[in-house]
MDTraj code that builds the backbone (N, CA, C; nanometers):
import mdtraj as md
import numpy as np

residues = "UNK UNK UNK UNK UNK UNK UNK UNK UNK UNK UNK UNK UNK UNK UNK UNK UNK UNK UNK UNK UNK UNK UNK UNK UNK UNK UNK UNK UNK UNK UNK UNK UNK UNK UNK UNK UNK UNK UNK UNK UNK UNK UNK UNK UNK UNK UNK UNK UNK UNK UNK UNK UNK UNK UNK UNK UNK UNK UNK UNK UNK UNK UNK UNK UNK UNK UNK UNK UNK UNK UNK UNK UNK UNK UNK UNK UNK UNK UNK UNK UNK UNK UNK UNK UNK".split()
xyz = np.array([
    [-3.5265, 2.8703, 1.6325],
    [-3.6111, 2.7538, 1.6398],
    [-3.5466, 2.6402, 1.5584],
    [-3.5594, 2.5083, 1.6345],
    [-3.4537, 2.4326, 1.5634],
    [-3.5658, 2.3571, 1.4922],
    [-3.5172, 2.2880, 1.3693],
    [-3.6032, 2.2550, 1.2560],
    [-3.5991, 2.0774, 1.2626],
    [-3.6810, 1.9927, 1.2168],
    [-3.6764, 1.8707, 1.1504],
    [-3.6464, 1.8725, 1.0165],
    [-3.5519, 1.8350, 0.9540],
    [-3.5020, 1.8066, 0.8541],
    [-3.4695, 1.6726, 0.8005],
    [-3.4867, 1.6024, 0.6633],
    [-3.5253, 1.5046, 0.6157],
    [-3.4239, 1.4894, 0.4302],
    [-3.3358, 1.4240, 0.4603],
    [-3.2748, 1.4084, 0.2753],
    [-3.2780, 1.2440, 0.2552],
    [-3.3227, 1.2823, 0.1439],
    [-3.3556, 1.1221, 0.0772],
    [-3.2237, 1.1106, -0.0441],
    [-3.1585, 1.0391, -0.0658],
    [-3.0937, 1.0053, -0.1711],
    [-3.0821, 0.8511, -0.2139],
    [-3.0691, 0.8923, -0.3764],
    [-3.0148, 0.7489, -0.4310],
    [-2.9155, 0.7140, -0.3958],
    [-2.8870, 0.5537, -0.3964],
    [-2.7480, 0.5019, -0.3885],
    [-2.6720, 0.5165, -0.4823],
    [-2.5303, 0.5924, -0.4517],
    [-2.3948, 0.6141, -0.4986],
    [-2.3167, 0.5069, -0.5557],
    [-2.2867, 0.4601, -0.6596],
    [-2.1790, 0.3492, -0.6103],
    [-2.0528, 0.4193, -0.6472],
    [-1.9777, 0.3661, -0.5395],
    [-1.8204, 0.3821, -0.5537],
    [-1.7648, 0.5040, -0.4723],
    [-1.8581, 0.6086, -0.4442],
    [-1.7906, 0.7321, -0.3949],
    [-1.8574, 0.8340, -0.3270],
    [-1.8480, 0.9588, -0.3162],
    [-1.8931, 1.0830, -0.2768],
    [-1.8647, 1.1687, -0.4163],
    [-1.9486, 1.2143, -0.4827],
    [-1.9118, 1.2685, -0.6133],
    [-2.0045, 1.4413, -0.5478],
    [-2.0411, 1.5074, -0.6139],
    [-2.0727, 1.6806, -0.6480],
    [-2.2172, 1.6644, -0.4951],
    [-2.3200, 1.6126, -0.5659],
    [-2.4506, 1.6200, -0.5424],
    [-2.4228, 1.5647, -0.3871],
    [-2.3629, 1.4134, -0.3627],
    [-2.3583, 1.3611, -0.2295],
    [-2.2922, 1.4449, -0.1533],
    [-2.1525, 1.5073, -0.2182],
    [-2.0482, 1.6217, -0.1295],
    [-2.1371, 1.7373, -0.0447],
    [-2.2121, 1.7897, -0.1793],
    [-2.2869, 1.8909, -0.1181],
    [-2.4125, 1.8770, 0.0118],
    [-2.4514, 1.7810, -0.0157],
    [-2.5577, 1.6702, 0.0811],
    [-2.4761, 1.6747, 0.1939],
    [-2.3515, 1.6179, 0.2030],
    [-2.3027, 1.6009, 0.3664],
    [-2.2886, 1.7134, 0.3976],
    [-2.2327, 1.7999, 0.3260],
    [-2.1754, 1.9372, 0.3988],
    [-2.2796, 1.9962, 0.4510],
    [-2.4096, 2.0397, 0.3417],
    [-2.5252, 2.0663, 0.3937],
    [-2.6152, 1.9948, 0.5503],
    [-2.5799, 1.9272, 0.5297],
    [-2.6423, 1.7888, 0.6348],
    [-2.5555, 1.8393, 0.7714],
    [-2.4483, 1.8117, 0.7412],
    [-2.3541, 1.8629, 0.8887],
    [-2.3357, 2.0007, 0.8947],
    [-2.3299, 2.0681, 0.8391],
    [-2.3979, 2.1995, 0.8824],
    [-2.5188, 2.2267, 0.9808],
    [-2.6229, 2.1915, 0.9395],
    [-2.7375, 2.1610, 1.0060],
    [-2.7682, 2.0924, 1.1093],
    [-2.6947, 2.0029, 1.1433],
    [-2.7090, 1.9512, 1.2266],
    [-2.5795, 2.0189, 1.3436],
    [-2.4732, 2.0878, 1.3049],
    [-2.3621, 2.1552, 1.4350],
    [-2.4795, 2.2463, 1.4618],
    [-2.5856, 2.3003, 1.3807],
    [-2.6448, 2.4627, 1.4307],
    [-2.7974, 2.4048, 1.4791],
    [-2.7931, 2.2914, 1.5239],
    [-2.8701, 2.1847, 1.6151],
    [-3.0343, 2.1680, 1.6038],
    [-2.9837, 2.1465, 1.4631],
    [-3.1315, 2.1072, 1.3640],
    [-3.1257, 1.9342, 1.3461],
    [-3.2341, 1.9164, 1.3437],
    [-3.2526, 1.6974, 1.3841],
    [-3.2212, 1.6948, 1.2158],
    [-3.1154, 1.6155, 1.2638],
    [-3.1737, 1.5809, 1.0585],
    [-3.1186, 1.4631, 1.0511],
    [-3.2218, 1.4193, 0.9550],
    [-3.2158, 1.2357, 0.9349],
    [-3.1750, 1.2511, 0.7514],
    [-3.1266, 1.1156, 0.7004],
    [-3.0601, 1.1207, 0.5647],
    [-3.0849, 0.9323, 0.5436],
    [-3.1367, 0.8982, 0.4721],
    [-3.2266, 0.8062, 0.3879],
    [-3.1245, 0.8004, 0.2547],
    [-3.0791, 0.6605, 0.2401],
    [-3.0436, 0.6431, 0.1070],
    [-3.1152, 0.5322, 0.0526],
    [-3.1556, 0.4944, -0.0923],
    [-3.2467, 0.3787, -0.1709],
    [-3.0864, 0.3316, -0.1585],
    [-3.1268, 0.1669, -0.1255],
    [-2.9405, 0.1153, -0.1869],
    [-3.0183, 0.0132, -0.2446],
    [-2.9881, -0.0047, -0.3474],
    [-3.0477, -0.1412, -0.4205],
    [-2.9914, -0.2678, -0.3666],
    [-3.1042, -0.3976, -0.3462],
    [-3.0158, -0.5251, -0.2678],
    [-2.8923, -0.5674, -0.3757],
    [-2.8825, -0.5507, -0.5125],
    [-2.8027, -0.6439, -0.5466],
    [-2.6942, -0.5370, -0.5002],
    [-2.6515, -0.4189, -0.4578],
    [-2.4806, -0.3639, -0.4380],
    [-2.4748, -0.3950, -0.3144],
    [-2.5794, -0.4500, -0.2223],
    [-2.4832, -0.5441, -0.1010],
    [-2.3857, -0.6635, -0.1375],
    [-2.3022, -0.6304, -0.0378],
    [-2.1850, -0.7450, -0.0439],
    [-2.0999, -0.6927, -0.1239],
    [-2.1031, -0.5851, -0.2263],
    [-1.9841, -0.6115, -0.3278],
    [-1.8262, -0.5334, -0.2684],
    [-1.8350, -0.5037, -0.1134],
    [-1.6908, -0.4538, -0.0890],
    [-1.6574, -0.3244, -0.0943],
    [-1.5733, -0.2965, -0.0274],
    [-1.4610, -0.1947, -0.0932],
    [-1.4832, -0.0272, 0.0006],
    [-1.5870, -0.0911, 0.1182],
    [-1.6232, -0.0105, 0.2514],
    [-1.7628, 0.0746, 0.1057],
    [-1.7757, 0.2076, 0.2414],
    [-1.9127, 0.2650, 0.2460],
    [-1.8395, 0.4289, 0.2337],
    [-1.7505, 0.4812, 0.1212],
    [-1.7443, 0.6430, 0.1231],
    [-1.8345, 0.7099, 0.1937],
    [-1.9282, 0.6892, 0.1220],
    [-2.0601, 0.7693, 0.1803],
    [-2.1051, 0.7976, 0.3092],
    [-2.1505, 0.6568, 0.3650],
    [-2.1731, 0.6436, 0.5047],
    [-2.0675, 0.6871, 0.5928],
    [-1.9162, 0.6915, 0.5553],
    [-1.7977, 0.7395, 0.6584],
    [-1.8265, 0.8926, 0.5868],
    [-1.8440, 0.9457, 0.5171],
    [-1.8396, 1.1181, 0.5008],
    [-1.9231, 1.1552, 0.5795],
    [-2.0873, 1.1088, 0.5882],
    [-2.1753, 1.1407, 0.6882],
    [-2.1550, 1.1038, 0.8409],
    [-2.0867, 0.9998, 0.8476],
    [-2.0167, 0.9688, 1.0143],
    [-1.9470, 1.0513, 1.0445],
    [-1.8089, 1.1403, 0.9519],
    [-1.7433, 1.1824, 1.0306],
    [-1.7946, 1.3407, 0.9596],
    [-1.9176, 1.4129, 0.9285],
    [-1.9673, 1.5319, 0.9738],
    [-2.0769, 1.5316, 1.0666],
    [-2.1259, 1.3856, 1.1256],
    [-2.1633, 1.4136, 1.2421],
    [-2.3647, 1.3631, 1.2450],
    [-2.3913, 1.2720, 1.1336],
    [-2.4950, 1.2849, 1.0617],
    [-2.5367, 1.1362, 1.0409],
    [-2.6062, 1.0507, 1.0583],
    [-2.6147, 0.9002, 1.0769],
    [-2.6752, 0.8938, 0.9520],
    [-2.6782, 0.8021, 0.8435],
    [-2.7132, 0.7771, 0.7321],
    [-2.7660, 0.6352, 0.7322],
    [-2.9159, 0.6299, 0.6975],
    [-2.9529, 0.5443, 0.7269],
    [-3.0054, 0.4497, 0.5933],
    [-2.9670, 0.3082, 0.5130],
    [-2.9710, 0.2677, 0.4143],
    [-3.1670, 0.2125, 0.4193],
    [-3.2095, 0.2354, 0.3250],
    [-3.3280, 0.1640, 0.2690],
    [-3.3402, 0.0824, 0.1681],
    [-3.3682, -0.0574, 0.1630],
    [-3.3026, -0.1510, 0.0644],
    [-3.4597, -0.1776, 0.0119],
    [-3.4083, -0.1306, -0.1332],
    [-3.5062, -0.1549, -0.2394],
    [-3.4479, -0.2662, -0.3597],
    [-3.5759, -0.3154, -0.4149],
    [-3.5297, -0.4200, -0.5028],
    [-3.5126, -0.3875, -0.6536],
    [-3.5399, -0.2720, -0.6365],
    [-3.5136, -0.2409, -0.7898],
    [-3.5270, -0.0722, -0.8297],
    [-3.5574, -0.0265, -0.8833],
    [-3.5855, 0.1567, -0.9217],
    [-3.6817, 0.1692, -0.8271],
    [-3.7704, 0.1253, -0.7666],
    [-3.8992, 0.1918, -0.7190],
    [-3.9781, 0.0721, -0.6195],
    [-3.9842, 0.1011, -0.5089],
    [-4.0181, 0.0029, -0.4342],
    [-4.1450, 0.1011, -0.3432],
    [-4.2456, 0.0254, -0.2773],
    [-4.3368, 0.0554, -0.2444],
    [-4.3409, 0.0800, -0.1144],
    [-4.2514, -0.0705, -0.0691],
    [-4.1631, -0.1268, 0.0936],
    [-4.1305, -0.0143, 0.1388],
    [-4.0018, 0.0403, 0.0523],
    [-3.9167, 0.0818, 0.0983],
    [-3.9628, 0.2647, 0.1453],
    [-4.0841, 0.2883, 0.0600],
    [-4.1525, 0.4146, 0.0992],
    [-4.2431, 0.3899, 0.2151],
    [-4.2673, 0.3151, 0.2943],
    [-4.2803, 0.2917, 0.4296],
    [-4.2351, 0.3008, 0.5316],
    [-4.0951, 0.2679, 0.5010],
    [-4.0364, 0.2459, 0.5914],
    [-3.9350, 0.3937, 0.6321],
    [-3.9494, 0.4895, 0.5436],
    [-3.8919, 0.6035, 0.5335],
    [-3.9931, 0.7043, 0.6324],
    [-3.9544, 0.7638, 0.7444],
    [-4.0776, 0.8260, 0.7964],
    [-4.0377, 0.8574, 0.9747],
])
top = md.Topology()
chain = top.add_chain()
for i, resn in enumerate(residues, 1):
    res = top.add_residue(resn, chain, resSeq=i)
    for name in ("N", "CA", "C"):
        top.add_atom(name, md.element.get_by_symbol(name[0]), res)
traj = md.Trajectory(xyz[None], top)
């Protein structure tokens, strides 16, 4: 029985470090053994624009897994838990 599956994460800056690594692998796993799974990151507005591409978003592109940004304005947004769903 294939499952709905749901990961929320904070925004990373700069990389794919332990916690995110394990997140994609987990994530694309799940999704080759053809479980829906969606992946939610908080990106705070001010680290738009600052460059230097998206690690993150290309690790989850190329295991197969669409990563979808939620732009909050600060630690804790109210918006942005709406729009997650």
């Amino acid at each position: 029985m294939n499952k709905r599956i749901a990961f929320l994460l904070q925004g990373a800056r700069g990389g794919v470090y332990g916690a995110e690594k394990a997140t994609v692998q987990l994530a694309g796993a799940l999704a080759r053994r053809g479980h829906a799974v969606k992946v939610w990151r908080l990106r705070e507005m001010r680290d738009e624009g600052k460059g230097g591409g998206d690690p993150l978003a290309e690790a989850f592109r190329e295991a197969g897994v669409a990563l979808r940004d939620v732009p909050i304005a600060g630690r804790a947004s109210r918006k942005a838990a709406g729009t997650i769903g």
